[in-house]
N, C-alpha and C positions, 0 to 999 in steps of 0.2 A: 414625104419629107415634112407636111407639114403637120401630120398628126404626131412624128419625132419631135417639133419645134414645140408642142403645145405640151404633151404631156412630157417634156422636160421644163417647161414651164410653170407645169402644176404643180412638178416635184420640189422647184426651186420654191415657191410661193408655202406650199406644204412645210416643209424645212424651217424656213423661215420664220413663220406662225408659230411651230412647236417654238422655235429657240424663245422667240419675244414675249410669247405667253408667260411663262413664270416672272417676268420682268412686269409687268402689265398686271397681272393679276393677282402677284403679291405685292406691294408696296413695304419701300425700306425701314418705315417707321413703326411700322407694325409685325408682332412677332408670329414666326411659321406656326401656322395650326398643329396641334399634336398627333394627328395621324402624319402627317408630313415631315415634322421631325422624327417620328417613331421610325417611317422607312426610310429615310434619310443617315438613321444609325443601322437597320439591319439589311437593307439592301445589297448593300455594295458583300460582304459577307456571305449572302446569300448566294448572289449572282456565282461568286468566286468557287463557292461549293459545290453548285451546279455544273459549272465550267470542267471541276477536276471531275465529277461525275461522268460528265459528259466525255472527256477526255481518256479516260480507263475503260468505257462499258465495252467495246470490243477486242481489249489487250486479252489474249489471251496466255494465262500464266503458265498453266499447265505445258506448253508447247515455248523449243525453242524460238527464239531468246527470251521467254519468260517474262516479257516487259521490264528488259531494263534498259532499253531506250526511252521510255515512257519516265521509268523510277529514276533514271540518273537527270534527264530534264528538268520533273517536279524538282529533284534536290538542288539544280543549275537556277533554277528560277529561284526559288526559296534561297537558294545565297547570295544571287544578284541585288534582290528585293533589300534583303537586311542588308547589306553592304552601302549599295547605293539610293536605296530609300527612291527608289525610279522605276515608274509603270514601265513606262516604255521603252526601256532598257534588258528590264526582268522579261518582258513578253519578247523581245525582239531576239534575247539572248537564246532565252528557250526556244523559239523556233526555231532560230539558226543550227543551233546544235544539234536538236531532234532533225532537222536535213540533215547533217551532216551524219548524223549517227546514223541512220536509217538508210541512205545509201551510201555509205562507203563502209562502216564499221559492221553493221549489220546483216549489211547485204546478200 
């Protein structure tokens, strides 16, 4: 129990540190260094690319259903996102759906 107590305590304390650091270490009046802005514009982009990678590398097309549980989601997602302009809408929609596709429609 109480090596539970402690290293949830590191985790909290860990957490914590990451979040206040960039508060701390950049100050308001002064502007983001250029590597920081530079991944600040292509990160998030990045990430998103990796994700649909990550997300496709085991659909197999050749074989039914071909991934289109997979293609009708990305396009579920992709029209939530432009509609309502919401991460977490777009991500929650698309999960849901892909459950839903995948055991009941595809089953």
């Amino acid at each position: 129990m109480t090596h539970a107590l402690l290293l949830t305590a590191l985790l909290v304390l860990a957490t914590q540190i990451t979040r206040a650091a960039p508060f701390l270490l950049l100050p308001k009046d002064r502007p983001l260094p250029p590597v920081l802005d530079y991944l600040g514009r292509v990160l998030p982009s990045a990430v998103m690319a990796l994700l649909v990678v990550y997300c496709f590398k085991d659909v197999a097309f050749a074989a039914p259903p071909h991934g289109a549980p997979e293609l009708i989601c990305v396009a579920a997602v992709a029209a939530l996102h432009c509609w309502r302009r919401s991460t977490l809408l777009s991500v929650a929609g698309g999960t849901i759906l892909y459950m839903v596709l995948v055991q009941t429609v595809f089953a």
